[in-house]
TORKOL-4160 file (C-alpha; in steps of 0.2 Angstrom, whole numbers, padded with zeros to 4 digits, m for minus):
275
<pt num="1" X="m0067" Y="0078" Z="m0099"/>
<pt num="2" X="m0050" Y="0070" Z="m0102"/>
<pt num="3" X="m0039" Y="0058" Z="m0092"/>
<pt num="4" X="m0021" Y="0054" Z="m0094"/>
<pt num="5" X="m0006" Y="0047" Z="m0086"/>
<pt num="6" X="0010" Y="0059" Z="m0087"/>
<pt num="7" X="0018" Y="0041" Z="m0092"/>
<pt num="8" X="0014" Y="0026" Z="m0101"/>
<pt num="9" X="0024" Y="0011" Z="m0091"/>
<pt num="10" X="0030" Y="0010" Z="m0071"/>
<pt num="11" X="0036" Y="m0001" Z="m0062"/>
<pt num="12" X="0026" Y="m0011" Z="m0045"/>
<pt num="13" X="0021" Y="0003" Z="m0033"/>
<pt num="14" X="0031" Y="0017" Z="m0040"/>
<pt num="15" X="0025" Y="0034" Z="m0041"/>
<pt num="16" X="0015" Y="0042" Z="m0054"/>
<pt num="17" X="0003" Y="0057" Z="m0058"/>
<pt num="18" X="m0013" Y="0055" Z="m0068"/>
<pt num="19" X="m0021" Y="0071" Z="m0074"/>
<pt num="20" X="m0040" Y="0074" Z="m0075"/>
<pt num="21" X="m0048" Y="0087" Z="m0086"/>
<pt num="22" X="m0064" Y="0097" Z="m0088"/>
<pt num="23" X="m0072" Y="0112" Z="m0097"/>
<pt num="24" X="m0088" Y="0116" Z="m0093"/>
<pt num="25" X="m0103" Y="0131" Z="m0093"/>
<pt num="26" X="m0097" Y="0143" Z="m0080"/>
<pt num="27" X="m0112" Y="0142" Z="m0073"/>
<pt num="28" X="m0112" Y="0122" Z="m0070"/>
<pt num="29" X="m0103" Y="0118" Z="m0054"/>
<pt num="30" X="m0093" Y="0100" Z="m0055"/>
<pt num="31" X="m0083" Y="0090" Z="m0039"/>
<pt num="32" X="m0070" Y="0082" Z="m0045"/>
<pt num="33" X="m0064" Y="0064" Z="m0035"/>
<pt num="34" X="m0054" Y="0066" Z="m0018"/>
<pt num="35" X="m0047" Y="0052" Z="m0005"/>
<pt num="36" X="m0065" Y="0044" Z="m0002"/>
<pt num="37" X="m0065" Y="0040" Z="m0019"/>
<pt num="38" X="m0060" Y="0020" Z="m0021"/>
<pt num="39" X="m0045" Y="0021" Z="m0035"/>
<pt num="40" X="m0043" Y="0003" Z="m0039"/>
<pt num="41" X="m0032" Y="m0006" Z="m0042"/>
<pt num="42" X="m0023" Y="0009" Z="m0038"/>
<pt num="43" X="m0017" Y="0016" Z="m0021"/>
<pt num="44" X="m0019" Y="0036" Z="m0020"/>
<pt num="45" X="m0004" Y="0045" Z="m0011"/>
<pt num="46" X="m0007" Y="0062" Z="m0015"/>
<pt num="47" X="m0020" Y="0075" Z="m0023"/>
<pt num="48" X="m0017" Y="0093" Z="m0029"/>
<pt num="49" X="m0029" Y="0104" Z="m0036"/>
<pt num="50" X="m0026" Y="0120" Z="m0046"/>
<pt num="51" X="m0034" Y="0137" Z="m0049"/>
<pt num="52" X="m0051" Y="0134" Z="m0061"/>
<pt num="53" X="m0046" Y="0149" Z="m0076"/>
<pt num="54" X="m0064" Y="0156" Z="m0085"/>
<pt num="55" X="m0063" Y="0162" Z="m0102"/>
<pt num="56" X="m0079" Y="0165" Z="m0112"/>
<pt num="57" X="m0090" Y="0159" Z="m0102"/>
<pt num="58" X="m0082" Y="0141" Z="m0102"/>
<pt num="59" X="m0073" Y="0136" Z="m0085"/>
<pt num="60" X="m0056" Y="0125" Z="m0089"/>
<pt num="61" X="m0051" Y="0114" Z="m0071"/>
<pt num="62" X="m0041" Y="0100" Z="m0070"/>
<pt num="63" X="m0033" Y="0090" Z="m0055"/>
<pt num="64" X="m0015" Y="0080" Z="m0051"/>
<pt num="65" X="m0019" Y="0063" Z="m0043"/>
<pt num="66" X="m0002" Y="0055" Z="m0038"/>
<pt num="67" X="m0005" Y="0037" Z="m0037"/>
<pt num="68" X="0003" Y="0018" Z="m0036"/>
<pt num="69" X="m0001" Y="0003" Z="m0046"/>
<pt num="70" X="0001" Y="m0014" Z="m0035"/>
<pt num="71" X="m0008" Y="m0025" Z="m0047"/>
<pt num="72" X="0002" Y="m0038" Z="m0056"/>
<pt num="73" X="m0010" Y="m0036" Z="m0073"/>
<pt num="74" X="0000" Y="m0032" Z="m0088"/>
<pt num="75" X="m0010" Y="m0018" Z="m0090"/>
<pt num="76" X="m0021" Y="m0007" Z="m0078"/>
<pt num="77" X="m0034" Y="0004" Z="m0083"/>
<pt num="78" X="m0043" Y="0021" Z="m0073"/>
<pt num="79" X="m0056" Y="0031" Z="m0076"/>
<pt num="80" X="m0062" Y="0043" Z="m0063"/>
<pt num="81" X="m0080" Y="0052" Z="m0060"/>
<pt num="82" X="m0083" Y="0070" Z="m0060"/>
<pt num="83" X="m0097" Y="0074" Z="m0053"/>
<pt num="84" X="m0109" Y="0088" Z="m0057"/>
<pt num="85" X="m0119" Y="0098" Z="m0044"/>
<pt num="86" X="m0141" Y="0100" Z="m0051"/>
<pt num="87" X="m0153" Y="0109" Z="m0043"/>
<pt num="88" X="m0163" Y="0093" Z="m0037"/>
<pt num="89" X="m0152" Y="0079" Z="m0043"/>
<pt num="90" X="m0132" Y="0076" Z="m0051"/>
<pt num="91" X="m0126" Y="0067" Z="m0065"/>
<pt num="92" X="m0108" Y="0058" Z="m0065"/>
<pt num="93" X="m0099" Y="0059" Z="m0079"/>
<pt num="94" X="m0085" Y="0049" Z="m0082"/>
<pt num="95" X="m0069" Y="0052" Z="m0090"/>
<pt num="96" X="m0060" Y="0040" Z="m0106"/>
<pt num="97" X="m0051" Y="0027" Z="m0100"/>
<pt num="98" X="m0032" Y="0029" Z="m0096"/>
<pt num="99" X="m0020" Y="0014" Z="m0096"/>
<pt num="100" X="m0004" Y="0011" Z="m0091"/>
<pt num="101" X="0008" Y="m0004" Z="m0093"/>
<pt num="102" X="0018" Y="m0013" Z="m0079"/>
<pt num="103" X="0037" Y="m0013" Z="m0080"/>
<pt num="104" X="0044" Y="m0028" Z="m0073"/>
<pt num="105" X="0060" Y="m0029" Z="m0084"/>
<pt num="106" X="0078" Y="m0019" Z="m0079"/>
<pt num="107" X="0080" Y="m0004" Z="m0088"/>
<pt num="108" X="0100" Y="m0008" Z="m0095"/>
<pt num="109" X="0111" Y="m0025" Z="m0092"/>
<pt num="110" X="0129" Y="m0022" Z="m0092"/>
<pt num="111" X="0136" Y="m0029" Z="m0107"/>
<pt num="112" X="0150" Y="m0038" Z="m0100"/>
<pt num="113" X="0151" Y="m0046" Z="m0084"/>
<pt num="114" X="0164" Y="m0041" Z="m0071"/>
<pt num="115" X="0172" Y="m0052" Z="m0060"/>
<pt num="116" X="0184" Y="m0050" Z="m0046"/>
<pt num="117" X="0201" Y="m0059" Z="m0046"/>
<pt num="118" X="0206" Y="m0069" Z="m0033"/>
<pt num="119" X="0222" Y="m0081" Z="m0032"/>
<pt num="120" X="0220" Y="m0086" Z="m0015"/>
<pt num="121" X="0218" Y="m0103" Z="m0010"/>
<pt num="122" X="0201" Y="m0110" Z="m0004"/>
<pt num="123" X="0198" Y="m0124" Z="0005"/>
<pt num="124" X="0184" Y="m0136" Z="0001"/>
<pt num="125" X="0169" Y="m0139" Z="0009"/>
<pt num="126" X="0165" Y="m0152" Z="0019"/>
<pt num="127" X="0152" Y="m0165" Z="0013"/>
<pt num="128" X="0134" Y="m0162" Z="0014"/>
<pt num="129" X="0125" Y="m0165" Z="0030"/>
<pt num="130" X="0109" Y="m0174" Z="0026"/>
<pt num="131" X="0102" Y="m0183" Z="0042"/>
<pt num="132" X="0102" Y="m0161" Z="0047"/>
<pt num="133" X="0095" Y="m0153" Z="0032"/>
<pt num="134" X="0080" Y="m0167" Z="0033"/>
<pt num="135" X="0076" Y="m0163" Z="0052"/>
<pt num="136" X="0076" Y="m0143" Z="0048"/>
<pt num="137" X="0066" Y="m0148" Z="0032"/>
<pt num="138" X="0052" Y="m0157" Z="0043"/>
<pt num="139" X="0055" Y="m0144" Z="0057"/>
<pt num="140" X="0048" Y="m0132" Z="0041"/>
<pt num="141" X="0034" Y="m0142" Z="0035"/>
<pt num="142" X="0027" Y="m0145" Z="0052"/>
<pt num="143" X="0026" Y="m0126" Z="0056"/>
<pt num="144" X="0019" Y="m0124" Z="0038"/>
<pt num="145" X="0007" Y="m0135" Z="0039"/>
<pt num="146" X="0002" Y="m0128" Z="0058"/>
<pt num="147" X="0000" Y="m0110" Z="0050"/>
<pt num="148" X="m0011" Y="m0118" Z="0038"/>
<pt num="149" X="m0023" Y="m0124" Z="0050"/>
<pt num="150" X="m0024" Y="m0110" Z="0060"/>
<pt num="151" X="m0026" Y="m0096" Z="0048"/>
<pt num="152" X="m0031" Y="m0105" Z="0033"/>
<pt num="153" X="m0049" Y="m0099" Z="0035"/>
<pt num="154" X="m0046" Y="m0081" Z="0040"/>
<pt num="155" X="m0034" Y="m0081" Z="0022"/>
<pt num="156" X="m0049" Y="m0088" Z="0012"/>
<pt num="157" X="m0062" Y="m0076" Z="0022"/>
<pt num="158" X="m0049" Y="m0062" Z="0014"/>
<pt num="159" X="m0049" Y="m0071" Z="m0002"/>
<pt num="160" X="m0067" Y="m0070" Z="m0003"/>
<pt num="161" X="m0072" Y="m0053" Z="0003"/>
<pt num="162" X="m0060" Y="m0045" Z="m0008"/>
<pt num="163" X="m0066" Y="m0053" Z="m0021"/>
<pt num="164" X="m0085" Y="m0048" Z="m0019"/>
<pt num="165" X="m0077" Y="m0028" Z="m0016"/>
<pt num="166" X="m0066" Y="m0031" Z="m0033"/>
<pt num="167" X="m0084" Y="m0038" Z="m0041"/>
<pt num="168" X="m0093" Y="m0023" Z="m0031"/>
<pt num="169" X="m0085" Y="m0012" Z="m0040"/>
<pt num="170" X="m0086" Y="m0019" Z="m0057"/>
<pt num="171" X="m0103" Y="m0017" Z="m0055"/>
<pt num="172" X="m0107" Y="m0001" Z="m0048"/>
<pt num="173" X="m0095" Y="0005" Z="m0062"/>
<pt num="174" X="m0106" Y="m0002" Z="m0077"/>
<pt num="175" X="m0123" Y="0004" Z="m0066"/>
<pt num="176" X="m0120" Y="0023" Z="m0068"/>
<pt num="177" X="m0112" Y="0021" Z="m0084"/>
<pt num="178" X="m0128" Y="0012" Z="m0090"/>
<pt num="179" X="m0139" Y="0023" Z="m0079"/>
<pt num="180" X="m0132" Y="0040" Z="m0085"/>
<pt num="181" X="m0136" Y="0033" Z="m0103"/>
<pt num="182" X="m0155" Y="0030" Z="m0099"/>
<pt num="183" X="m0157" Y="0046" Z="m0091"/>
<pt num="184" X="m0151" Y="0056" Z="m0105"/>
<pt num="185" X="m0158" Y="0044" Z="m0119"/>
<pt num="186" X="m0173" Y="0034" Z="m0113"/>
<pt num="187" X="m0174" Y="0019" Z="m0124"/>
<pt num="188" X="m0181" Y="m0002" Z="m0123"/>
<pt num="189" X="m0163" Y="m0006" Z="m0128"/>
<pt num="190" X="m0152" Y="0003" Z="m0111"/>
<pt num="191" X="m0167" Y="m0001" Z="m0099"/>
<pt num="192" X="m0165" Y="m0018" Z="m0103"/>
<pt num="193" X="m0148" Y="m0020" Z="m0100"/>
<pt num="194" X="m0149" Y="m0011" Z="m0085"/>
<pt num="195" X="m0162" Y="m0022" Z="m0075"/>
<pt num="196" X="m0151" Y="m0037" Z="m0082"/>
<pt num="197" X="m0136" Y="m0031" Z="m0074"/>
<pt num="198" X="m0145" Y="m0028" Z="m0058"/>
<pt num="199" X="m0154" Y="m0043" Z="m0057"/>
<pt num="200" X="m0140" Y="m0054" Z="m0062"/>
<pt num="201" X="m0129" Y="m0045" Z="m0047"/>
<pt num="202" X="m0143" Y="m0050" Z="m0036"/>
<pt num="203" X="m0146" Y="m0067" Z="m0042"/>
<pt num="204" X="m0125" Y="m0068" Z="m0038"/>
<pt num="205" X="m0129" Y="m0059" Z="m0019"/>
<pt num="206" X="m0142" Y="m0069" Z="m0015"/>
<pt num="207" X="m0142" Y="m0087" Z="m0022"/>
<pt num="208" X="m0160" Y="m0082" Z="m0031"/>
<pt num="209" X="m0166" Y="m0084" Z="m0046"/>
<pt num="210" X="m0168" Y="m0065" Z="m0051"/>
<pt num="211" X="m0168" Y="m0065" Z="m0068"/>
<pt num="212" X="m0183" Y="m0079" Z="m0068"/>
<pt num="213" X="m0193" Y="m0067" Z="m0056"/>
<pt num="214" X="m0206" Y="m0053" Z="m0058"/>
<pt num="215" X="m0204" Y="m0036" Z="m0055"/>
<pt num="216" X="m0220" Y="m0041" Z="m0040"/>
<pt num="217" X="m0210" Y="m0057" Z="m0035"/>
<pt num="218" X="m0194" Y="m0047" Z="m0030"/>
<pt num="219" X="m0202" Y="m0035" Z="m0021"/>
<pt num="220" X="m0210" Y="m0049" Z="m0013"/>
<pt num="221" X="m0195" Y="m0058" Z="m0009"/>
<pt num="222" X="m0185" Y="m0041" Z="m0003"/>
<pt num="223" X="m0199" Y="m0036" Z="0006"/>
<pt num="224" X="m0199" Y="m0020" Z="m0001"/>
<pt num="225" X="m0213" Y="m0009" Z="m0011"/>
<pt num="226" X="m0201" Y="0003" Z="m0015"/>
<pt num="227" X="m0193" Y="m0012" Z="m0026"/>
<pt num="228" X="m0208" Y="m0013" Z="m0036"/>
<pt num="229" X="m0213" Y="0006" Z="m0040"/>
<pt num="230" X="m0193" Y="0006" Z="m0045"/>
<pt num="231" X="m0194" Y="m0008" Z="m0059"/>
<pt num="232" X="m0210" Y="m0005" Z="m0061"/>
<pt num="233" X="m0202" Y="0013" Z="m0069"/>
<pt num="234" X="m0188" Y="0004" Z="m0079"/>
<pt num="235" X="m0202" Y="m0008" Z="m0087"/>
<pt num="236" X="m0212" Y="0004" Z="m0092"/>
<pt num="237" X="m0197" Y="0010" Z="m0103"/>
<pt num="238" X="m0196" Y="m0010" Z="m0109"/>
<pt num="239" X="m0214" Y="m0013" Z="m0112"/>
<pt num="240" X="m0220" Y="0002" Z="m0116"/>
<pt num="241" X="m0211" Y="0013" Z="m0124"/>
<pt num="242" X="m0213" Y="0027" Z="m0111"/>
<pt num="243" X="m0199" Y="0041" Z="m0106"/>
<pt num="244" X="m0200" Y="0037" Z="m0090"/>
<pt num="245" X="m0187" Y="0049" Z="m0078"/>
<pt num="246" X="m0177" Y="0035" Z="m0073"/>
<pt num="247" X="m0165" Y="0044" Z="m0061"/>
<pt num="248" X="m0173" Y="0042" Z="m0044"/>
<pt num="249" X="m0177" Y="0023" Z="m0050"/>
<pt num="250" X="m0158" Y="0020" Z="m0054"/>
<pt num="251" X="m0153" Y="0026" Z="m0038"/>
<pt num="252" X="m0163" Y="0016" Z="m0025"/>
<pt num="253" X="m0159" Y="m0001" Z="m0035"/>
<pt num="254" X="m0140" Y="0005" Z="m0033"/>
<pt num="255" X="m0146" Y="0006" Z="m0013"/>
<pt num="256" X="m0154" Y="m0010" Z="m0013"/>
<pt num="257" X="m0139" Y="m0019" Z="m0023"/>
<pt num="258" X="m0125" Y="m0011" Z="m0010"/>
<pt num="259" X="m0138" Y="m0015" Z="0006"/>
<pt num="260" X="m0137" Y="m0033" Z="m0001"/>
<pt num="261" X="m0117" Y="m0031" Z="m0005"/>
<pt num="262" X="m0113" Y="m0026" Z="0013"/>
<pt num="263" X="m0125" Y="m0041" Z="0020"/>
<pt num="264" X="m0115" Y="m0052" Z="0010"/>
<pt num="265" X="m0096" Y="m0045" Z="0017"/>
<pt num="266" X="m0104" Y="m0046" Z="0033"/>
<pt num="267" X="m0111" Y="m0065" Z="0033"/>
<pt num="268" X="m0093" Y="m0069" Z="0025"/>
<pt num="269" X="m0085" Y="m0062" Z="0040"/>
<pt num="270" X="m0097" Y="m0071" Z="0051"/>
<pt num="271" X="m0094" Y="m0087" Z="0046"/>
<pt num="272" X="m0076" Y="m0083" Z="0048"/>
<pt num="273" X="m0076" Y="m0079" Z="0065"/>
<pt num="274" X="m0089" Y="m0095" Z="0070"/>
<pt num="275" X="m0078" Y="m0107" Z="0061"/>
């Protein structure tokens, strides 16, 4: 599976395709990202898909994402999921990662300025009105400061929840990266890593000292057995060496982390709209 923009620079919110590639068995079935998928930091505009073309037994398909980069980073970075259909279950798999630079400078300067002749006579200005210019000035400072007061909360209630979606997705990104890993190489090395990076996600959500816990003690906390059998599954692979199928383990700490995510946007903008 390959991913690639069509070039390697644009310029703050201009237009440009990414191409996403995959061959696979003909008999595997695969989805490939549409408009639910979350594109950050790019905005999608348009998606076209073309006819998938079979030849011996391996199926080539491949997609036109049309997007716009609004980030101010010198360099963004995209990698986009293709999903791919089981009987009972579905593995992601994710393509390499594509980059593409931001183009803030002008593409040609004139190499000698030109300037418009003009003998007419002009008069001079008059002097400088200062006792003016300082009442408009405080007239500004005054309505400033009175937008401040009154919206600075709901800016920093924006400031904050978009922060924890931009740290959300950080983390759900590296979670199925890790948890694909496991699932097709069980090993003590992945598993712990993986428990890490849920537990310091959770310790971030909740204020709790996660990473000090039990496996029994965060179930306890949560309220939730389910919590247990799930890390009870991943230390089994830490511990004991065991094989475990770590798939449906994977997925319900991925539910419990994004229950906890969502409680968290929604006491942010509680405590916007009390204040």
């Amino acid at each position: 599976m390959r991913g690639y923009f069509t070039q390697d620079s644009a310029q703050l919110g201009e237009r440009v395709a990414f191409v996403l590639k995959a061959s696979y068995p003909q008999s595997a079935q695969l989805i490939f990202p549409d408009s639910a998928h979350d594109f950050s930091p790019f905005v999608l505009l348009e998606r076209k898909t073309f006819i998938s073309n079979t030849q011996e037994g391996i199926t080539q398909d491949s997609a036109l994402y049309f997007l716009s980069n609004f980030s101010l980073e010198p360099i963004s970075y995209l990698s986009l999921p293709v999903v791919e259909l089981n009987r009972y279950d579905s593995l992601t798999h994710y393509s390499n990662e594509a980059f593409l630079y931001l183009k803030l400078n002008l593409d040609s300067i004139p190499e000698k300025l030109q300037f418009k002749e003009n003998n007419v006579y002009q008069p001079l200005e008059k002097s400088f009105n200062w006792l003016i210019f300082g009442a408009i000035s405080m007239g500004i400072l005054l309505v400033l400061a009175l937008l401040f007061f009154v919206f600075a909360e709901k800016i920093k209630g924006l400031f904050w929840k978009n922060k924890e979606r931009l740290r959300w997705i950080q983390f759900e990104r590296k979670w199925n990266k890790l948890a694909d890993l496991l699932q097709q190489n069980p090993n003590q090395t992945l598993a712990d890593e993986l428990i890490g990076h849920w537990k310091s996600y959770m310790e971030h959500l909740r204020s709790q000292p996660f990473q000090e816990w039990t496996s029994s003690e965060i179930a306890a906390e949560l309220e939730d057995k389910e919590v247990f059998k799930a890390l009870r599954s991943i230390d089994m692979i830490i511990y004991a060496g065991k094989e475990e199928d770590s798939k449906s383990a994977t997925t319900y700490l991925l539910a419990v982390a994004k229950l906890n995510y969502k409680a968290t946007l929604s006491q942010l903008t509680n405590e916007r709209v009390t204040r």
